[in-house]
N, CA, C and O of each residue as an XYZ file, in Angstrom:
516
protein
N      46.840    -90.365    -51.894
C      45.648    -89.591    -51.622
C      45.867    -88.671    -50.425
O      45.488    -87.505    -50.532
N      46.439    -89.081    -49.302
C      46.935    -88.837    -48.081
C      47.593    -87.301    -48.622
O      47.023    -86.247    -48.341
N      48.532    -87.337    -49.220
C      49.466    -86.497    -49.667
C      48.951    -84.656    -50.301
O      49.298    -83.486    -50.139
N      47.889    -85.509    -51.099
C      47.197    -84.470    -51.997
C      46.386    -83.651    -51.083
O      46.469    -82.426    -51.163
N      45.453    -84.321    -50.047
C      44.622    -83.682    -49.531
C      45.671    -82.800    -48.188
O      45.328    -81.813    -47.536
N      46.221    -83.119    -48.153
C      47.516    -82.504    -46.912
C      48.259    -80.946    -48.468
O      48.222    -79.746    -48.197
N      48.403    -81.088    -48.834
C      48.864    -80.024    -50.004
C      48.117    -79.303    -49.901
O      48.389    -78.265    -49.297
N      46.704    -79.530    -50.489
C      45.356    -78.876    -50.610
C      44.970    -77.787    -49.083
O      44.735    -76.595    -48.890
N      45.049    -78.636    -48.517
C      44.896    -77.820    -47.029
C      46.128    -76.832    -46.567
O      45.986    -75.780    -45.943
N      47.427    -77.431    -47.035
C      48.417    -76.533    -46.634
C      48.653    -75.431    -47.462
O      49.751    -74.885    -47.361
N      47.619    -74.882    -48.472
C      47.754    -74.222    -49.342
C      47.087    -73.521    -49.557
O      47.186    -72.736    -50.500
N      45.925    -73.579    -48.528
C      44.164    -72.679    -48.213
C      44.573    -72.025    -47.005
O      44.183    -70.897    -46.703
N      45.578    -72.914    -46.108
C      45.516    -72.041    -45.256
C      47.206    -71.435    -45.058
O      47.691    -71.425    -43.926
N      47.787    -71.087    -45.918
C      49.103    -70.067    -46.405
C      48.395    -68.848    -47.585
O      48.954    -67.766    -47.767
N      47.395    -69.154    -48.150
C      46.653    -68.192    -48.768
C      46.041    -67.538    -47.929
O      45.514    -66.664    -48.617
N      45.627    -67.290    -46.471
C      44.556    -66.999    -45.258
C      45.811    -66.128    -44.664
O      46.787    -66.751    -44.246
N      45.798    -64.339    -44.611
C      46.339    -63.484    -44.029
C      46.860    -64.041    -42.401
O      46.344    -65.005    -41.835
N      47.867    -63.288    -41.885
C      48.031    -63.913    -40.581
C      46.997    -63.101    -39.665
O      46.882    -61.899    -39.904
N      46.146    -63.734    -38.512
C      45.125    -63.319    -37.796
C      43.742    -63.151    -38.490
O      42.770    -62.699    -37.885
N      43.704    -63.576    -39.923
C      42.580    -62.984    -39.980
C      41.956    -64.598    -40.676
O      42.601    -65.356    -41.401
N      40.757    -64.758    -40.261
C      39.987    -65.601    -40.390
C      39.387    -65.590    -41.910
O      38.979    -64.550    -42.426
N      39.372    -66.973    -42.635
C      38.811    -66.728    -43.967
C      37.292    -66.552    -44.384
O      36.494    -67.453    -44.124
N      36.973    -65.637    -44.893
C      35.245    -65.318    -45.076
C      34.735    -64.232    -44.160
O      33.522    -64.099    -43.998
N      35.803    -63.275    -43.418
C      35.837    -61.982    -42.623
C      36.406    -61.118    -43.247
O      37.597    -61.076    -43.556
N      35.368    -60.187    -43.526
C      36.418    -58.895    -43.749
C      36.966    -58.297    -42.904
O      36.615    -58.371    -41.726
N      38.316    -57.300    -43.477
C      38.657    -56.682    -42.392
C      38.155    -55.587    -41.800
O      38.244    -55.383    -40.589
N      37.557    -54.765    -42.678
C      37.237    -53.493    -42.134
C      35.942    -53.616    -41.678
O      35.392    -52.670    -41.115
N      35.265    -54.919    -41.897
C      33.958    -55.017    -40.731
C      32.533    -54.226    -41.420
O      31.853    -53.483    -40.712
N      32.283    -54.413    -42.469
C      31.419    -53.622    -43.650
C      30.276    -54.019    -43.150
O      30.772    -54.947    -42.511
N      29.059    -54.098    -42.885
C      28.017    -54.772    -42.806
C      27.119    -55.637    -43.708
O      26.262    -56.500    -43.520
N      27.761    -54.951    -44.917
C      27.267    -55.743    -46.365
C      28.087    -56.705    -46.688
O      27.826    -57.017    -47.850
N      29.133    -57.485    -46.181
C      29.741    -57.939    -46.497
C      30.156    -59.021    -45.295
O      31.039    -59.875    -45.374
N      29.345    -58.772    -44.244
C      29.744    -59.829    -43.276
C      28.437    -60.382    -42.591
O      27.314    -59.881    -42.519
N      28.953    -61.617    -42.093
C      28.055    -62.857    -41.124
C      28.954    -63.197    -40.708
O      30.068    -63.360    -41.207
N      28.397    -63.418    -39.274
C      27.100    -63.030    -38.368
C      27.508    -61.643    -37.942
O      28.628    -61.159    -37.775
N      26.122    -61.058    -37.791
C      26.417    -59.693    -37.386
C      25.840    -59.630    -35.903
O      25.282    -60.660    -35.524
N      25.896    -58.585    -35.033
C      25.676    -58.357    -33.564
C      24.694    -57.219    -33.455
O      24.896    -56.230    -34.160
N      23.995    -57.240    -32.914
C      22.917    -55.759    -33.000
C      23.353    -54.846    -31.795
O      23.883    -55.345    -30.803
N      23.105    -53.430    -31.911
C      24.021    -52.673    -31.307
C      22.603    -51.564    -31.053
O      22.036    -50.859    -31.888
N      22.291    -51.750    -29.452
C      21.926    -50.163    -29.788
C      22.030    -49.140    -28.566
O      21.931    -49.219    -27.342
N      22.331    -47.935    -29.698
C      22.863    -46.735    -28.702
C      21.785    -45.525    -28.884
O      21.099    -45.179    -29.846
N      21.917    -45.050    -27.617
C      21.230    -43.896    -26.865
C      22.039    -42.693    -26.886
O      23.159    -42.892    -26.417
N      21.782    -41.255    -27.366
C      22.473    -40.589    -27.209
C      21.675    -39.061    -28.113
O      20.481    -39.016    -28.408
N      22.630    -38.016    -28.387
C      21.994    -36.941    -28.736
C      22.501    -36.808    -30.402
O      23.634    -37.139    -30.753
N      21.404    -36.238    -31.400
C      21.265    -35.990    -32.940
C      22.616    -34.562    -32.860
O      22.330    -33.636    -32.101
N      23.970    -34.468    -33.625
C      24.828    -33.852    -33.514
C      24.111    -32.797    -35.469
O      23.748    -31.626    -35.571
N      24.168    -33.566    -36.263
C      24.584    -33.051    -37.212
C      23.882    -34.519    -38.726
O      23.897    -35.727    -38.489
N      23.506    -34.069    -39.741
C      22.921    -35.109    -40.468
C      23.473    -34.411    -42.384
O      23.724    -33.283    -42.810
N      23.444    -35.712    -42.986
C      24.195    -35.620    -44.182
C      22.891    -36.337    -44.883
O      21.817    -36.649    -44.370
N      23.417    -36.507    -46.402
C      22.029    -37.333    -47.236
C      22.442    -38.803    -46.753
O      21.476    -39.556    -46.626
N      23.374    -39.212    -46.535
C      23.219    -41.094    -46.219
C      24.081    -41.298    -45.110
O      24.663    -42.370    -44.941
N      24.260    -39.782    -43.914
C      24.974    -40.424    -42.795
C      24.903    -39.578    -41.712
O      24.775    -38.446    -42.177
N      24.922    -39.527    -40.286
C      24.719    -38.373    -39.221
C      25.042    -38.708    -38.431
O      24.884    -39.896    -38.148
N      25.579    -37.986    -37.750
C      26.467    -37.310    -36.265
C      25.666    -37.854    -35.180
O      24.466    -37.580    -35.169
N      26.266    -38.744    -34.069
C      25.341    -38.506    -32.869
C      26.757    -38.598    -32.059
O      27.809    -39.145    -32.387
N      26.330    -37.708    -30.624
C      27.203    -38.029    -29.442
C      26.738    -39.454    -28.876
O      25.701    -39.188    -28.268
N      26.961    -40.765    -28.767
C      26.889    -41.577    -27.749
C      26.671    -41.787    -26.449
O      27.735    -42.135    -25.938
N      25.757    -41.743    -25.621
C      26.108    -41.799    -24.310
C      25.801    -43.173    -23.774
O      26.631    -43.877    -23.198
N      24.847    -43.423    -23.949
C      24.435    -45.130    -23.939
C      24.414    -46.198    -24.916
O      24.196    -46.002    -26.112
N      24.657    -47.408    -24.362
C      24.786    -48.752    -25.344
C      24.362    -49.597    -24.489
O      24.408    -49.500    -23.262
N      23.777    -50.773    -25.373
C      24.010    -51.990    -24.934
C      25.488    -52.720    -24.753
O      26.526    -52.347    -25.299
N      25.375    -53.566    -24.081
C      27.033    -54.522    -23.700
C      27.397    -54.540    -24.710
O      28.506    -54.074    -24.452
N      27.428    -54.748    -26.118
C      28.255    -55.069    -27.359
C      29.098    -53.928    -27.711
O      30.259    -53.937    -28.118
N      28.138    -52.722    -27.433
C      28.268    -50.994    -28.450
C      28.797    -50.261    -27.095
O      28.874    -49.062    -27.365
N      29.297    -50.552    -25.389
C      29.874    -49.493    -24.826
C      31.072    -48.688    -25.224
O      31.441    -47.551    -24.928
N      31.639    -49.771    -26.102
C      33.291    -48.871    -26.230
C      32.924    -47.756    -27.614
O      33.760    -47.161    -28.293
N      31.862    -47.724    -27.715
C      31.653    -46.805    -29.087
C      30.725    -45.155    -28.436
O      29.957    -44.303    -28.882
N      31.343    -45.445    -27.318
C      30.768    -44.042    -26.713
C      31.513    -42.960    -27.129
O      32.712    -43.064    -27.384
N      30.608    -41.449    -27.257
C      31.540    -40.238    -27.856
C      31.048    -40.112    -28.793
O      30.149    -40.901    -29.082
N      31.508    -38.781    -29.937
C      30.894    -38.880    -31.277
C      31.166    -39.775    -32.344
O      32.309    -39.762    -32.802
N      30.160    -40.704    -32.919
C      30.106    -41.349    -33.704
C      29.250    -40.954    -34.574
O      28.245    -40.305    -34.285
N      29.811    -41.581    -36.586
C      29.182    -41.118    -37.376
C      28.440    -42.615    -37.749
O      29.006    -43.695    -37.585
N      26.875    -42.430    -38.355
C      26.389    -43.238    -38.318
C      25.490    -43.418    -39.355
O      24.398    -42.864    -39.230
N      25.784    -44.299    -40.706
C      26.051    -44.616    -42.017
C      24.123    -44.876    -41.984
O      23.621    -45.401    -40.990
N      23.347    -44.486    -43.038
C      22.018    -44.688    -43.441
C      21.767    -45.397    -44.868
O      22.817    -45.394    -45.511
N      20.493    -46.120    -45.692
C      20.384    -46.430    -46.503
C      18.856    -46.671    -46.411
O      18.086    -46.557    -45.456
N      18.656    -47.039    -47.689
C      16.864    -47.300    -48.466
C      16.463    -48.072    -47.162
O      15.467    -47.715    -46.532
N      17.159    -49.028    -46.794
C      16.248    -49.712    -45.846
C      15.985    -48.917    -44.018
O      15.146    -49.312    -43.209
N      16.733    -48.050    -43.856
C      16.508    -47.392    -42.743
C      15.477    -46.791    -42.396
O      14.991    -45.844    -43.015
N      14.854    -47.481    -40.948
C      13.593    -46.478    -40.507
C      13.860    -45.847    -40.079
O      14.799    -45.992    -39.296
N      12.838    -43.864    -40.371
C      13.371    -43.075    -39.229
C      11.745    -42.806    -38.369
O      10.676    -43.031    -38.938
N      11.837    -42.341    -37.058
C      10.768    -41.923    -36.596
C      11.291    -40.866    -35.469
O      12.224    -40.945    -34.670
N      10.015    -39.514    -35.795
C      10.555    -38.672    -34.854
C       9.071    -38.089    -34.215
O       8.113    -37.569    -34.786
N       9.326    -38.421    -32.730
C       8.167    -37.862    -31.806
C       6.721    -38.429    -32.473
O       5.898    -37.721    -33.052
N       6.606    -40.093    -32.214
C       5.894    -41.112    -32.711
C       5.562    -41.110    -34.131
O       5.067    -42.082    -34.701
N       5.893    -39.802    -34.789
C       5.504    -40.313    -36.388
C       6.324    -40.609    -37.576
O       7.480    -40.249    -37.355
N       6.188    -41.106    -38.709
C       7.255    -41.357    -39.538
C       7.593    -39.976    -39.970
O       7.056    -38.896    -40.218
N       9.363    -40.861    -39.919
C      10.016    -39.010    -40.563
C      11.626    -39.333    -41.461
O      12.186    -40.428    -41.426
N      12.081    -38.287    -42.116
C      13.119    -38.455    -42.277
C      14.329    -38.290    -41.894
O      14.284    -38.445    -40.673
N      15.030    -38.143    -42.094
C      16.591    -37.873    -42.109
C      17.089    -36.218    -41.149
O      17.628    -35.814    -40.119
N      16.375    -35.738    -42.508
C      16.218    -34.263    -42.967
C      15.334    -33.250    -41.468
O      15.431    -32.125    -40.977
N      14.566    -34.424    -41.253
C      13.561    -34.110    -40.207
C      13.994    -34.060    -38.816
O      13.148    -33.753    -37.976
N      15.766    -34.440    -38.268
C      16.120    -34.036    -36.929
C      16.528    -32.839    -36.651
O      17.208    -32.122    -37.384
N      16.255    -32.672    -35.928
C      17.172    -30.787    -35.260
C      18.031    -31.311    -34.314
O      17.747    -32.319    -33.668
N      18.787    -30.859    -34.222
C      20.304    -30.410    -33.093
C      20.172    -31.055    -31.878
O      19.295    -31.796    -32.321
N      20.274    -31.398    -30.793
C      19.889    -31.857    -29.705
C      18.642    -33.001    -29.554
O      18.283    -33.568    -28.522
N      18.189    -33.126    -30.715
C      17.098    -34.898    -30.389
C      17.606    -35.561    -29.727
O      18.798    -35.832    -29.874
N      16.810    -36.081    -28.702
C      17.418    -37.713    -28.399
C      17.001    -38.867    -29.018
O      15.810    -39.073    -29.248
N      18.181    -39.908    -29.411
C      18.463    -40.539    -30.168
C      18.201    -42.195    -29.775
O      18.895    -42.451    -28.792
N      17.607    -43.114    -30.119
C      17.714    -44.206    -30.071
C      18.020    -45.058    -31.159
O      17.201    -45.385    -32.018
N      19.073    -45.376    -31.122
C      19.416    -46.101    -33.064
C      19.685    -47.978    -32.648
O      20.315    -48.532    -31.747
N      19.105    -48.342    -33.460
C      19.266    -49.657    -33.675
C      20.428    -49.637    -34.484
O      20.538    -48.546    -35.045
N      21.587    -50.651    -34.830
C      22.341    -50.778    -35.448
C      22.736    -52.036    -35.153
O      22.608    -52.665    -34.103
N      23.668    -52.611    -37.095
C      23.735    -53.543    -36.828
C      25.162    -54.231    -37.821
O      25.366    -54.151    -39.032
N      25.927    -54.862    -36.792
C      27.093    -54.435    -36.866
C      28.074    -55.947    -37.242
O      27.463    -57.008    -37.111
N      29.332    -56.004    -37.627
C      29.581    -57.659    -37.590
C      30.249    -57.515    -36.584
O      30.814    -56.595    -35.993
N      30.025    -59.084    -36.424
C      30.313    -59.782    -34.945
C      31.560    -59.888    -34.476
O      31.840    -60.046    -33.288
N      32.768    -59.761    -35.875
C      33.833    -59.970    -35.691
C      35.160    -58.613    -35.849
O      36.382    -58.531    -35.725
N      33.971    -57.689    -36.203
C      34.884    -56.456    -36.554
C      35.767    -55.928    -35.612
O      35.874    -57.019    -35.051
N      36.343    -55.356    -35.085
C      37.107    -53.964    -34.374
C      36.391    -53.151    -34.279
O      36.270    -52.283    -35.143
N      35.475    -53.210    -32.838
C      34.469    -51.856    -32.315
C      34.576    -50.373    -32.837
O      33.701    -49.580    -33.184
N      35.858    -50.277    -32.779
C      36.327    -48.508    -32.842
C      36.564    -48.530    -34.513
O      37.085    -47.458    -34.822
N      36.442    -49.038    -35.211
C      36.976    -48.852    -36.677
C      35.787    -49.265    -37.350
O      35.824    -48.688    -38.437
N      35.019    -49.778    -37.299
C      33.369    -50.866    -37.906
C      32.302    -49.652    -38.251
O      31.652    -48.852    -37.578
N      32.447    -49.904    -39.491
C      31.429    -49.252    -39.997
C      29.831    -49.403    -39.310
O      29.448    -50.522    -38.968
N      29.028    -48.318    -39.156
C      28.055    -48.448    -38.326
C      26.533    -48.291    -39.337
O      26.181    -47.190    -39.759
N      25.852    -49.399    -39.581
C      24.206    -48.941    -40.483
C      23.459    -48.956    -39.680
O      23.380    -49.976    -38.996
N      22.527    -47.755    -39.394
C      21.589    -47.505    -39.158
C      20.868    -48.979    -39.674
O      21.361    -49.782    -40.466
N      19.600    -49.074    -39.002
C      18.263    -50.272    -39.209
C      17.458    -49.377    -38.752
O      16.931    -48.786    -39.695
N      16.976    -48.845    -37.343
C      15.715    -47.951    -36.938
C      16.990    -46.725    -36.307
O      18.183    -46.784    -36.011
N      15.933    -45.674    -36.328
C      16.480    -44.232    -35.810
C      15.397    -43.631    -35.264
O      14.523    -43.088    -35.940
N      15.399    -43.699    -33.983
C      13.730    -43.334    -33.222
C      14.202    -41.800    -32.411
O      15.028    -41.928    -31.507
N      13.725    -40.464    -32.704
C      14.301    -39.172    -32.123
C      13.072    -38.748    -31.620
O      11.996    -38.782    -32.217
N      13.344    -38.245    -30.196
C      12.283    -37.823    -29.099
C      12.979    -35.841    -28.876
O      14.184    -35.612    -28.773
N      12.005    -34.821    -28.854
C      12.198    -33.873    -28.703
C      13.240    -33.749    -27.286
O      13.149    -34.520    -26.330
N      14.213    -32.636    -27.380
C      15.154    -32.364    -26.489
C      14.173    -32.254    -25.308
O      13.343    -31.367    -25.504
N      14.017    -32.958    -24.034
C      13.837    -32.166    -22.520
C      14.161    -30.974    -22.233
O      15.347    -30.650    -22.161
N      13.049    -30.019    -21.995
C      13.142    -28.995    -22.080
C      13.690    -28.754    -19.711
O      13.174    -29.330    -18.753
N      15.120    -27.446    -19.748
C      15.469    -27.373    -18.905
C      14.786    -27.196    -17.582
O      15.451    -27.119    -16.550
């Protein structure tokens, strides 16, 4: 019995990539991983697509600092947007908004490579000079 269950185990974990943990993806998908980390960054509206948009980074919480700079930032059905307290879309930022995005990210990914989903997208009119 001893024998079998020693096989069994030595054979789950020679099937298990080297470094990478079993039931993690690698590329850090959000649909595809647990536990995830919530991430949110502060920064300015660059540029917007139908399911993804541009922001420069300038602020994060402790999890999301190394993701400062331009980052692109992935949307779907479940994403809220709101701009200058009312509901809005996508379609509905201009160039320079400031940006507050919730995001939410796995726990185990590679910061700089991890796909990023939008959850809330809250845009406040540019400060005028």
């Amino acid at each position: 019995m001893f024998v079998v269950v020693t096989a069994f185990l030595t054979a789950s974990v020679a099937v298990a990539k080297e470094g990478q943990r079993p039931g993690v993806p690698e590329d850090g998908a959000p649909s595809a991983c647990k536990p995830v980390r919530p991430l949110i960054l502060k920064g300015t509206f660059l540029s917007g697509g139908t399911d993804s948009f541009q922001m420069e980074v300038r602020k994060a919480n402790r999890h999301g600092r190394a993701l400062r700079g331009t980052r692109e930032i992935k949307v779907d059905a479940q994403t809220k947007f709101r701009r200058a307290g009312n509901a809005a879309t996508l379609a509905s930022f201009q160039a320079n908004d400031r940006l507050n995005v919730k995001v939410r990210a796995c726990k185990r990914a590679q910061v700089l490579t991890m796909e990023l989903m939008a959850r809330r997208v809250v845009a406040h009119t540019p400060k005028s000079s």
